[in-house]
C-alpha positions in Angstrom: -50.6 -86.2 -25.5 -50.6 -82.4 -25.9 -50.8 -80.0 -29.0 -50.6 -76.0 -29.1 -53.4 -75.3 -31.3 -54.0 -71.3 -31.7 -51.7 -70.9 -28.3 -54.1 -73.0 -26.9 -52.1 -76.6 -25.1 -55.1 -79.2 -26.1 -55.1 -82.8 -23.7 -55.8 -85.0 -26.6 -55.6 -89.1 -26.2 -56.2 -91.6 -29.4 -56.8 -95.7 -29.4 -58.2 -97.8 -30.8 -57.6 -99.3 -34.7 -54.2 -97.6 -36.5 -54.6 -95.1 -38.2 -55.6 -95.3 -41.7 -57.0 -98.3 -41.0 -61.0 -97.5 -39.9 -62.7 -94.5 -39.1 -62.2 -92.1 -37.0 -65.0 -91.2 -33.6 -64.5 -88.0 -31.8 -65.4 -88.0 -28.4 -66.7 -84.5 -26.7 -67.1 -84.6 -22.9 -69.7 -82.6 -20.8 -69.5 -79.8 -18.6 -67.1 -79.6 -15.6 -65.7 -83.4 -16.9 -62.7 -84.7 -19.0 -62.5 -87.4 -21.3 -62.6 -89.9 -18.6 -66.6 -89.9 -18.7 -66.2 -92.1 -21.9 -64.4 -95.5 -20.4 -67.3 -97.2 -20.6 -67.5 -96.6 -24.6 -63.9 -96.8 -25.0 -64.0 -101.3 -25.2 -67.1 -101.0 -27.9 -65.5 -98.2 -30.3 -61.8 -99.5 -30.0 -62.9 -102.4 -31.7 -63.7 -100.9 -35.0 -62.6 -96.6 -35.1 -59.3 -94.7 -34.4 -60.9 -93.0 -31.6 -59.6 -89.0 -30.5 -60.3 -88.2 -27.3 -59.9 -84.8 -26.0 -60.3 -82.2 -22.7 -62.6 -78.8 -23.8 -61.2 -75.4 -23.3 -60.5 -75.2 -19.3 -61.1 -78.6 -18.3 -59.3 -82.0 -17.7 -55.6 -81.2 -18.9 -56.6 -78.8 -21.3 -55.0 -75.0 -20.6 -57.6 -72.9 -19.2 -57.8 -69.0 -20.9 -60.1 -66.5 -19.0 -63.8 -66.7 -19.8 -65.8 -66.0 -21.1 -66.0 -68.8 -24.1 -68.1 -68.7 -26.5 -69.4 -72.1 -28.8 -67.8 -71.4 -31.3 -64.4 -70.5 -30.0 -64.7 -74.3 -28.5 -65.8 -75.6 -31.7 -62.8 -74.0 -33.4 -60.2 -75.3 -30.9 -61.2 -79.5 -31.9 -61.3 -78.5 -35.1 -57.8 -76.9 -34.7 -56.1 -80.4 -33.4 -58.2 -82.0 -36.3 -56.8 -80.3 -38.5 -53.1 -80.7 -36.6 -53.7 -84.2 -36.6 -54.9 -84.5 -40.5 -57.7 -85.6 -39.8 -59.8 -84.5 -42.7 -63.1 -86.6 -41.6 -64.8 -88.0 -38.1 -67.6 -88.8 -36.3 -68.6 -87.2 -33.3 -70.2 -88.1 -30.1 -70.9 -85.1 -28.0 -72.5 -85.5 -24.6 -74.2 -82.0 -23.0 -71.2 -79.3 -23.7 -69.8 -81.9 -26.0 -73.4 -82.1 -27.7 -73.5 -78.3 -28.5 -69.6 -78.3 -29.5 -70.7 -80.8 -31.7 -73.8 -78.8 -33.4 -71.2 -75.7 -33.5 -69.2 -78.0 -35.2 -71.3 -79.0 -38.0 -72.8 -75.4 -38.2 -69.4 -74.2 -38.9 -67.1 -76.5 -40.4 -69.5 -78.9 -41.9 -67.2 -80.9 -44.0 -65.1 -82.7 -40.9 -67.9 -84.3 -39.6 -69.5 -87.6 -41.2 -72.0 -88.8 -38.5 -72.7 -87.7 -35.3 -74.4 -88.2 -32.2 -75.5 -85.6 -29.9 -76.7 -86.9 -26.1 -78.7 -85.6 -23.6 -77.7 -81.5 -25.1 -79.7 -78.6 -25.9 -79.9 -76.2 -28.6 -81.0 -72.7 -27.4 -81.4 -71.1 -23.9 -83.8 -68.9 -23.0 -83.7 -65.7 -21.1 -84.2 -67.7 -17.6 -81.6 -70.0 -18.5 -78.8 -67.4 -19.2 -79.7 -65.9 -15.7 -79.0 -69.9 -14.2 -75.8 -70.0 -16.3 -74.5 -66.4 -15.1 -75.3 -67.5 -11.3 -73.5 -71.0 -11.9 -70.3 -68.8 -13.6 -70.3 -66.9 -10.7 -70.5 -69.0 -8.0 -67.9 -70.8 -9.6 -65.7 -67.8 -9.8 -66.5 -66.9 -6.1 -66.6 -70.5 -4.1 -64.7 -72.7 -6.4 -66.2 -75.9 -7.9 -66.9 -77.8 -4.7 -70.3 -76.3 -4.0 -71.4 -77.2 -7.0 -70.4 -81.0 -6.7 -73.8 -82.4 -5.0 -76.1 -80.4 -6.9 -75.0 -81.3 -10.4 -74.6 -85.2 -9.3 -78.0 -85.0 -8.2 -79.2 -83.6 -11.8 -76.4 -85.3 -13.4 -78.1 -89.3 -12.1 -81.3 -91.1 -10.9 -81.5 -91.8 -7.5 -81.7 -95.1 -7.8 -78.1 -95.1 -9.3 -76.8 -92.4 -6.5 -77.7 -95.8 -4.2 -76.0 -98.5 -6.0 -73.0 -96.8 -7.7 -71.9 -94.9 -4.7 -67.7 -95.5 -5.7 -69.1 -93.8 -9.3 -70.6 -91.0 -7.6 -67.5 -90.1 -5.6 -65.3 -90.5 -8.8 -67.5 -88.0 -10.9 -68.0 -85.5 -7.9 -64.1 -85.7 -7.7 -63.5 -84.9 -11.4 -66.3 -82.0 -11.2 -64.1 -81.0 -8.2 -60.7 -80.6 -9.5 -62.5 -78.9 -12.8 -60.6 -75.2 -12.9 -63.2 -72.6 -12.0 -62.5 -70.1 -14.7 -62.7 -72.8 -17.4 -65.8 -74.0 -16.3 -66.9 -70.1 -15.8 -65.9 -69.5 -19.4 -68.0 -72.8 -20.5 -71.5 -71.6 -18.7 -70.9 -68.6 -20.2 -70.6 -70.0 -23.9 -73.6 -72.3 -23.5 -75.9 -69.1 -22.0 -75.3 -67.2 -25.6 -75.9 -71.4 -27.9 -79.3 -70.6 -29.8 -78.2 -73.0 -33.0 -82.0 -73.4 -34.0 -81.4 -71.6 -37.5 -78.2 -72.9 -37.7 -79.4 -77.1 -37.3 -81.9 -76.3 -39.9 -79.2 -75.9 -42.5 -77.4 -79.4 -41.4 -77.5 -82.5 -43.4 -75.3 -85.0 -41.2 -76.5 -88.6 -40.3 -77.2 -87.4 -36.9 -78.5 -89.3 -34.0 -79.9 -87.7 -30.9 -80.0 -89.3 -27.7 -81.5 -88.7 -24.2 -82.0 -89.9 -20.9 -86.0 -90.5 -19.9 -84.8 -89.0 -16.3 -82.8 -86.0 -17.2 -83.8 -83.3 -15.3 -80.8 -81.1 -16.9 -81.6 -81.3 -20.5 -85.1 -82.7 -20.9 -86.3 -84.7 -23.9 -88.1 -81.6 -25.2 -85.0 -79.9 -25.7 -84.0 -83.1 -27.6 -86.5 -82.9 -29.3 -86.1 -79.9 -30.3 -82.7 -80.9 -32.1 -84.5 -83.6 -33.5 -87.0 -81.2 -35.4 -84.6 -79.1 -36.7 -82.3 -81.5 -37.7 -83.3 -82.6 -41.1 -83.4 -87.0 -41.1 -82.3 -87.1 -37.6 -83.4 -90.0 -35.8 -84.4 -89.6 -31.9 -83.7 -92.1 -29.1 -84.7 -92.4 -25.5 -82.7 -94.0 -22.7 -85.0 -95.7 -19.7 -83.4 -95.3 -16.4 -81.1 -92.7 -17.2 -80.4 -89.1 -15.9 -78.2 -86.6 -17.7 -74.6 -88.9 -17.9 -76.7 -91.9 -19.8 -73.7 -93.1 -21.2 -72.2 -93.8 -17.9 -76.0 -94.4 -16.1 -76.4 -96.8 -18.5 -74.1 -97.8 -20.6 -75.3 -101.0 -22.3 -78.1 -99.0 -23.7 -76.1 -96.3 -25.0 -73.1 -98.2 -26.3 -76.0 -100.6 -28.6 -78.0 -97.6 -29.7 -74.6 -95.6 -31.0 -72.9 -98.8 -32.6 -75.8 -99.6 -34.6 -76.0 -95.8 -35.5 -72.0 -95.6 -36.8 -71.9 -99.0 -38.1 -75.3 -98.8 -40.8 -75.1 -97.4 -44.0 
């Protein structure tokens, strides 16, 4: 399904329970993805939400504007098709990019979110971390997005997974592949300006924050950073898991964020 929110077409998806009839989840994809990185939660959260998929700003079958982005420009576009859908309250599960859409989110428009998970994200990026993000933009802009396909699997899993989910591997290096190279330009650039450390302090959401043990792209400290700023947040790690722990290990993740959504 497609809406024209600001003279922006949005790729949006919903399943699940009828509407009016549960809660709704909003799912937020990461970086040079779509919302096909969340099959493996769809079976769990279709049992008891209206669920809202959707593809970010330049990705998946979303229209792609020229970069840069910034957070919250990305942030206002969901909250656009929320509000064209009448949606006046969800919960969100943001992984990386989704993550800091997510904070952006709750920063901005407080009131549309209830709880809401943030995975294996970040919160601020240093002055060595906007120069990564520029030279990722740019080689993007100059090479296209194929390049960049084996070293962002590499950060993006454990080895031993690379090994034994070799049919995943080619799937995810094919959607980071087809990912349009301006969108994903305009993305690095909005995540190189995120600092949302004054901004988390203000936040009062049930929020649960969630990381892979073995991601070398967003650490645990940067996790737990989010944590400590986020006032009652609650912190969980995910053992043999990289950066897409939701996919890596999807078990783990799938029990940890039920439990999270479903108590009181």
């Amino acid at each position: 399904m497609f809406a024209t929110i600001n003279s922006l077409k949005i790729h949006y998806e919903i399943s699940g329970k009828k509407e009016g009839t549960a809660p709704w989840v909003t799912l937020s994809h990461s970086l040079a993805s779509s919302m096909a990185m969340w099959r493996p939660q769809l079976e769990m959260l279709e049992k008891s939400f209206c669920v809202l998929r959707y593809d970010t700003r330049g990705h998946g079958g979303t229209q792609t504007t020229e970069s840069p982005y910034s957070l919250e420009q990305l942030a206002n576009d969901i909250h656009g098709l929320l509000l064209h859908l009448k949606i006046q309250k969800t919960h969100w599960i943001g992984l990386s990019l989704g993550g800091m859409i997510g904070q952006s989110l709750a920063i901005h428009h407080p009131h549309c979110l209830d709880k809401v998970v943030i995975a294996n994200s970040n919160s601020q990026v240093p002055p060595a971390g906007v120069v990564m993000w520029n030279e990722r933009a740019e080689s993007a802009k100059q090479s296209g997005m194929q390049p960049l396909v084996a070293p962002t699997l590499a950060r993006w899993f454990t080895d031993p997974f690379h090994k034994s989910h070799p049919q995943v591997l080619n799937e995810i290096g094919d959607i980071i592949a087809s990912t349009n190279p301006t969108g994903y330009a305009g993305c690095c650039a909005a995540i190189s300006k995120m600092n949302n450390i004054e901004g988390l302090k203000k936040l009062s959401h049930p929020a649960l924050i969630l990381v892979g043990l073995e991601d070398m792209a967003t650490p645990v400290a940067m996790s737990q950073i989010i944590h400590e700023n986020w006032q009652g947040s609650i912190l969980k790690t995910i053992s043999h898991a990289a950066h897409l722990s939701n996919i890596e290990q999807p078990s783990a993740f799938n029990e940890l964020v039920e439990t999270f959504l479903k108590n009181a």
